[in-house]
N, C-alpha and C positions, 0 to 999 in steps of 0.2 A: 588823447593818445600821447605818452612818453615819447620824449626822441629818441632816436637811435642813438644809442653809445659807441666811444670808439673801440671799447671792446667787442660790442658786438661787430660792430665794423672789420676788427680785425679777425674774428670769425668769419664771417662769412669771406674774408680773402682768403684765409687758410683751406676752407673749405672748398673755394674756387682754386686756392692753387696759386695764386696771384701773391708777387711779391709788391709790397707797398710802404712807404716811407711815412716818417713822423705826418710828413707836413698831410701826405695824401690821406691819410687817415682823418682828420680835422677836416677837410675837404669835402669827401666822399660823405660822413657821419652827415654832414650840411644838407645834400646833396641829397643824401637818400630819405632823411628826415622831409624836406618837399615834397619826392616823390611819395612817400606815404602817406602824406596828409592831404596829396591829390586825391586819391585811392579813395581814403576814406571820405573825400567829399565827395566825389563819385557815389559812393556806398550809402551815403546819407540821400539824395536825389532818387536812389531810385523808389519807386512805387511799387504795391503789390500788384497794383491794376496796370501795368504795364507790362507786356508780356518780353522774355528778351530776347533780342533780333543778332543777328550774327552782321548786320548790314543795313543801309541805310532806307536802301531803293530795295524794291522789291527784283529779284533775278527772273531772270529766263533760260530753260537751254537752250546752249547756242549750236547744242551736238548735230552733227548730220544722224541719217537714218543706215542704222549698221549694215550693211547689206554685202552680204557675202560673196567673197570674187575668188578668182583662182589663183593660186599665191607660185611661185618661183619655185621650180625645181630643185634639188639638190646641183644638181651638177648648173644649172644658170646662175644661183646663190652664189657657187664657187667660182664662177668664172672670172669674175673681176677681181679675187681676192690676191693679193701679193703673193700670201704661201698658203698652199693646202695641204693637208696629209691628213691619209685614212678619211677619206671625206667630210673634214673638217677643216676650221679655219684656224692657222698655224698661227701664232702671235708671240711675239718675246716673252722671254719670261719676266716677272716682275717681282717677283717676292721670294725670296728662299725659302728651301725647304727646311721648315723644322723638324729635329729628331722626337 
């Protein structure tokens, strides 16, 4: 595998949006050049006969058993709330209105 060039380097900030200096670029191009030859040795290890695992250990659920209760009225919902109006819960606003 080619290293990573600092052009490419400087692409993919561009593309991220990231501002980046002389020096970080020589840095980064090092930097990611490693991490992609991690990658590929990873890529080189694995097996067909291995199937792939998202995890090590094998999991369990740890869920309880859904079981259905009776939920909070409207008006008990509301009662603790700061502000209500029109049987809802009243909250600052936060975002202006666009035209």
């Amino acid at each position: 595998m080619a290293a990573i060039s600092r052009e490419e380097v400087a692409h993919l900030a561009r593309l991220s949006r990231l501002a980046v200096t002389e020096e970080e670029l020589d840095r980064f191009a090092g930097q990611l050049d490693v991490i992609l030859q991690s990658v590929a040795r990873v890529g080189e290890v694995a097996a067909e006969d291995i199937p792939p695992t998202s995890h090590s250990v094998p999991l369990t659920n740890v869920y309880r058993e859904d079981v259905p209760t009776t939920s909070l009225t409207q008006d008990a919902a509301l009662s603790g709330a700061p502000d209500a109006y029109e049987s809802r819960f009243r909250v600052p606003r936060i975002l202006d209105e666009e035209d």
